[in-house]
C-alpha positions, -999 to +999 in steps of 0.1 A: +914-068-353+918-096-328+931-130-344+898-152-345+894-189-349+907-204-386+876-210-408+885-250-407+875-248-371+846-248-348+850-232-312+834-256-289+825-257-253+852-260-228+877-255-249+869-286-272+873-279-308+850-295-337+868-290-369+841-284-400+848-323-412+842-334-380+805-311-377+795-322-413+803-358-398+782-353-373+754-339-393+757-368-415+755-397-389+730-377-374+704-370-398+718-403-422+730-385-452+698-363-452+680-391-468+652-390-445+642-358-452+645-362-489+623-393-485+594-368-469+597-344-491+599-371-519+562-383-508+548-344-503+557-339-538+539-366-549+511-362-528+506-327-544+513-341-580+483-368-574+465-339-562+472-318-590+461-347-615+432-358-596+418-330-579+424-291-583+453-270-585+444-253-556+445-282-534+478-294-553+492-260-541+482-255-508+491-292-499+526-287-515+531-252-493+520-258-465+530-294-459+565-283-468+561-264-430+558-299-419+591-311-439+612-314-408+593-324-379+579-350-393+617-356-407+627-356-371+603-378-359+609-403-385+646-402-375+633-408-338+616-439-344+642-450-363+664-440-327+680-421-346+698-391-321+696-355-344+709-337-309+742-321-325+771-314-303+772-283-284+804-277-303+787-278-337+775-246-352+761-264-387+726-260-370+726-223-373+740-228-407+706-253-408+685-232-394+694-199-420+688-224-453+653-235-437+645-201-445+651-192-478+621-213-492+592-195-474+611-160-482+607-171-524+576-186-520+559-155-527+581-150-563+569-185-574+530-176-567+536-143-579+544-161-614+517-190-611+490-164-608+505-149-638+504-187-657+498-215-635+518-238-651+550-222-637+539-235-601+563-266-600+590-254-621+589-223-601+592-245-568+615-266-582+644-237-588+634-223-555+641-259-531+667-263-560+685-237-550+680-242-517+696-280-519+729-264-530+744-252-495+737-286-490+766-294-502+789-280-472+760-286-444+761-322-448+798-322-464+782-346-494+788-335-534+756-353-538+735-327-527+750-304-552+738-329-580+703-331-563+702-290-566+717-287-601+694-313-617+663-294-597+671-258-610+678-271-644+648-296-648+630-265-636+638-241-664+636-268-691+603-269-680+588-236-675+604-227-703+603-251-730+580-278-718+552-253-693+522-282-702+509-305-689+518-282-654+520-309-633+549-327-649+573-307-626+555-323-599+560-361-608+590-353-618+605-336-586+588-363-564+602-389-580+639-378-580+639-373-541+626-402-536+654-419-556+678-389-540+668-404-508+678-440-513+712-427-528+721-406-501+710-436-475+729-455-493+762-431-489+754-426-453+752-469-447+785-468-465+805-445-447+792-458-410+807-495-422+840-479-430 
Protein backbone atom coordinates (compact mmCIF):
# COMPACT_ATOMS: atom_id res chain seq x y z
CA UNK A 1 0.00 0.00 0.00
CA UNK A 2 1.34 3.38 -1.16
CA UNK A 3 2.24 5.80 1.79
CA UNK A 4 -0.86 8.36 1.74
CA UNK A 5 -1.12 11.78 3.25
CA UNK A 6 -0.99 11.82 7.47
CA UNK A 7 -4.64 12.15 8.75
CA UNK A 8 -3.54 15.83 10.27
CA UNK A 9 -3.33 16.92 6.72
CA UNK A 10 -5.41 18.04 3.85
CA UNK A 11 -3.90 17.60 0.21
CA UNK A 12 -4.57 20.84 -1.54
CA UNK A 13 -4.28 22.17 -4.95
CA UNK A 14 -0.89 22.87 -6.34
CA UNK A 15 0.78 21.35 -3.90
CA UNK A 16 -0.58 23.60 -1.01
CA UNK A 17 -1.38 21.78 2.11
CA UNK A 18 -4.38 22.72 4.54
CA UNK A 19 -3.77 21.03 7.82
CA UNK A 20 -7.29 19.91 9.63
CA UNK A 21 -6.82 23.05 12.17
CA UNK A 22 -6.33 25.23 9.57
CA UNK A 23 -9.85 23.71 7.42
CA UNK A 24 -11.89 23.72 10.79
CA UNK A 25 -10.50 27.50 10.89
CA UNK A 26 -11.73 28.14 7.85
CA UNK A 27 -15.04 26.63 8.48
CA UNK A 28 -15.34 28.63 11.48
CA UNK A 29 -14.55 32.19 10.05
CA UNK A 30 -16.51 31.14 7.34
CA UNK A 31 -19.76 30.16 8.55
CA UNK A 32 -19.09 32.27 12.14
CA UNK A 33 -18.98 29.50 14.62
CA UNK A 34 -22.13 27.93 12.91
CA UNK A 35 -24.17 30.27 14.81
CA UNK A 36 -26.15 31.37 11.96
CA UNK A 37 -27.46 28.28 11.13
CA UNK A 38 -28.28 27.42 14.69
CA UNK A 39 -30.11 30.82 14.81
CA UNK A 40 -32.44 29.47 11.69
CA UNK A 41 -32.95 26.48 12.94
CA UNK A 42 -33.54 28.07 16.46
CA UNK A 43 -36.62 30.10 14.78
CA UNK A 44 -38.01 26.78 12.63
CA UNK A 45 -38.28 25.14 15.80
CA UNK A 46 -40.25 27.56 17.23
CA UNK A 47 -42.22 28.34 14.40
CA UNK A 48 -43.43 24.61 14.48
CA UNK A 49 -43.85 24.66 18.44
CA UNK A 50 -46.28 27.84 17.94
CA UNK A 51 -47.76 25.74 15.42
CA UNK A 52 -48.16 22.86 17.38
CA UNK A 53 -49.81 24.97 20.33
CA UNK A 54 -51.95 26.99 18.17
CA UNK A 55 -52.82 25.13 15.27
CA UNK A 56 -52.56 21.29 14.46
CA UNK A 57 -50.01 18.83 14.70
CA UNK A 58 -50.01 18.23 11.29
CA UNK A 59 -49.07 21.66 10.35
CA UNK A 60 -46.53 21.72 13.37
CA UNK A 61 -44.95 18.68 11.56
CA UNK A 62 -44.87 19.37 8.11
CA UNK A 63 -43.57 22.95 8.82
CA UNK A 64 -40.73 21.45 11.12
CA UNK A 65 -39.82 18.80 8.13
CA UNK A 66 -39.94 20.42 5.50
CA UNK A 67 -38.57 23.80 6.46
CA UNK A 68 -35.63 21.93 7.85
CA UNK A 69 -34.89 21.44 3.67
CA UNK A 70 -34.65 25.10 3.86
CA UNK A 71 -32.11 25.09 7.01
CA UNK A 72 -29.08 26.01 4.89
CA UNK A 73 -29.90 28.16 2.09
CA UNK A 74 -31.56 30.32 3.86
CA UNK A 75 -28.36 29.91 6.43
CA UNK A 76 -26.31 30.86 3.41
CA UNK A 77 -28.10 33.63 2.40
CA UNK A 78 -28.17 35.15 5.80
CA UNK A 79 -24.42 34.74 5.90
CA UNK A 80 -24.37 36.67 2.44
CA UNK A 81 -26.05 39.68 3.62
CA UNK A 82 -24.19 39.67 6.34
CA UNK A 83 -21.02 39.50 3.46
CA UNK A 84 -20.14 36.89 4.90
CA UNK A 85 -17.82 34.60 2.22
CA UNK A 86 -18.86 30.54 2.95
CA UNK A 87 -16.63 29.71 -0.40
CA UNK A 88 -14.09 27.26 1.34
CA UNK A 89 -10.71 26.83 -0.04
CA UNK A 90 -10.16 24.51 -2.71
CA UNK A 91 -7.78 22.86 -0.38
CA UNK A 92 -10.44 22.16 2.28
CA UNK A 93 -12.28 18.82 2.14
CA UNK A 94 -14.61 19.71 5.46
CA UNK A 95 -17.36 20.40 2.87
CA UNK A 96 -17.64 16.81 1.88
CA UNK A 97 -17.39 15.96 5.46
CA UNK A 98 -20.48 18.84 5.45
CA UNK A 99 -22.20 17.57 2.89
CA UNK A 100 -22.25 13.62 4.30
CA UNK A 101 -23.76 14.96 7.94
CA UNK A 102 -26.58 17.01 5.92
CA UNK A 103 -27.74 13.68 5.25
CA UNK A 104 -28.28 11.77 8.05
CA UNK A 105 -31.41 13.76 9.13
CA UNK A 106 -33.65 13.08 6.12
CA UNK A 107 -32.35 9.27 6.15
CA UNK A 108 -34.02 9.10 10.23
CA UNK A 109 -36.76 11.05 9.52
CA UNK A 110 -38.71 8.15 8.59
CA UNK A 111 -37.76 6.24 12.22
CA UNK A 112 -39.09 9.39 14.08
CA UNK A 113 -42.57 9.41 12.05
CA UNK A 114 -42.54 5.79 12.15
CA UNK A 115 -42.86 6.29 16.19
CA UNK A 116 -45.12 9.50 16.11
CA UNK A 117 -47.77 7.56 14.14
CA UNK A 118 -47.37 4.96 16.81
CA UNK A 119 -47.83 7.96 19.76
CA UNK A 120 -47.58 11.33 18.63
CA UNK A 121 -46.07 12.76 21.34
CA UNK A 122 -42.69 11.13 20.48
CA UNK A 123 -42.58 13.68 17.35
CA UNK A 124 -40.08 16.24 19.05
CA UNK A 125 -38.25 14.05 21.27
CA UNK A 126 -37.90 11.83 18.41
CA UNK A 127 -36.46 14.80 16.28
CA UNK A 128 -34.58 16.02 18.94
CA UNK A 129 -32.21 12.70 19.30
CA UNK A 130 -32.17 12.56 15.48
CA UNK A 131 -30.59 16.53 14.81
CA UNK A 132 -29.02 15.62 18.28
CA UNK A 133 -27.12 13.25 16.97
CA UNK A 134 -26.45 14.77 14.13
CA UNK A 135 -24.86 18.10 16.04
CA UNK A 136 -22.16 15.71 17.37
CA UNK A 137 -19.70 15.44 14.32
CA UNK A 138 -20.01 18.87 14.74
CA UNK A 139 -17.64 18.87 16.95
CA UNK A 140 -14.55 18.04 14.43
CA UNK A 141 -16.34 19.94 11.38
CA UNK A 142 -16.23 23.22 12.98
CA UNK A 143 -13.19 22.15 15.48
CA UNK A 144 -15.58 23.72 18.53
CA UNK A 145 -16.33 21.32 21.83
CA UNK A 146 -19.38 23.34 21.92
CA UNK A 147 -21.19 21.58 19.40
CA UNK A 148 -20.63 18.41 21.37
CA UNK A 149 -22.57 20.06 24.40
CA UNK A 150 -25.38 21.31 21.92
CA UNK A 151 -25.77 17.41 20.74
CA UNK A 152 -25.37 15.80 24.17
CA UNK A 153 -27.99 18.11 25.86
CA UNK A 154 -30.36 17.40 22.52
CA UNK A 155 -30.20 13.54 22.68
CA UNK A 156 -30.55 13.61 26.38
CA UNK A 157 -33.37 16.27 26.77
CA UNK A 158 -34.83 14.03 24.10
CA UNK A 159 -35.16 10.71 26.05
CA UNK A 160 -36.03 12.47 29.35
CA UNK A 161 -38.85 13.46 27.47
CA UNK A 162 -40.24 10.78 25.40
CA UNK A 163 -39.63 8.76 28.11
CA UNK A 164 -40.50 10.16 31.35
CA UNK A 165 -42.16 13.41 30.54
CA UNK A 166 -44.12 12.29 26.63
CA UNK A 167 -47.09 15.21 27.63
CA UNK A 168 -47.79 17.98 26.85
CA UNK A 169 -46.00 16.76 23.20
CA UNK A 170 -45.00 19.94 22.22
CA UNK A 171 -42.67 20.65 25.10
CA UNK A 172 -39.70 19.16 23.08
CA UNK A 173 -40.51 21.80 20.68
CA UNK A 174 -40.18 24.94 22.92
CA UNK A 175 -37.65 23.49 24.40
CA UNK A 176 -35.27 22.58 21.41
CA UNK A 177 -36.08 26.08 19.87
CA UNK A 178 -35.14 27.80 22.62
CA UNK A 179 -31.75 26.18 23.26
CA UNK A 180 -30.52 26.93 19.57
CA UNK A 181 -31.44 30.02 19.80
CA UNK A 182 -29.27 30.57 22.94
CA UNK A 183 -26.67 27.87 21.10
CA UNK A 184 -26.56 30.46 18.49
CA UNK A 185 -25.53 33.54 20.51
CA UNK A 186 -22.86 31.32 22.33
CA UNK A 187 -21.33 30.04 19.46
CA UNK A 188 -21.31 33.82 17.89
CA UNK A 189 -19.97 34.74 20.66
CA UNK A 190 -16.89 32.11 20.39
CA UNK A 191 -16.57 32.87 16.81
CA UNK A 192 -16.28 37.19 17.64
CA UNK A 193 -13.74 36.00 20.23
CA UNK A 194 -11.40 34.10 18.40
CA UNK A 195 -11.41 36.67 15.11
CA UNK A 196 -10.19 39.48 17.87
CA UNK A 197 -7.42 37.27 19.01
Amino acid sequence: MLPGPSLSEYPGFGGAVMTIAEAQKEVRTAFLGGSVGQFVSGVLWLVSSALATWSTPRTAILALVLGGVLIFPTTVLLLRLLKQNTKLSPGNTLDQLATQIAFTVPIGIPVVAGASLYHLYWFYPGLMILVGAHYLPFTFLYGMKAFFALGSVMVTAGLMLGLYFPRPWVVGGWFTGALLIVAAFVLGALARAERVR
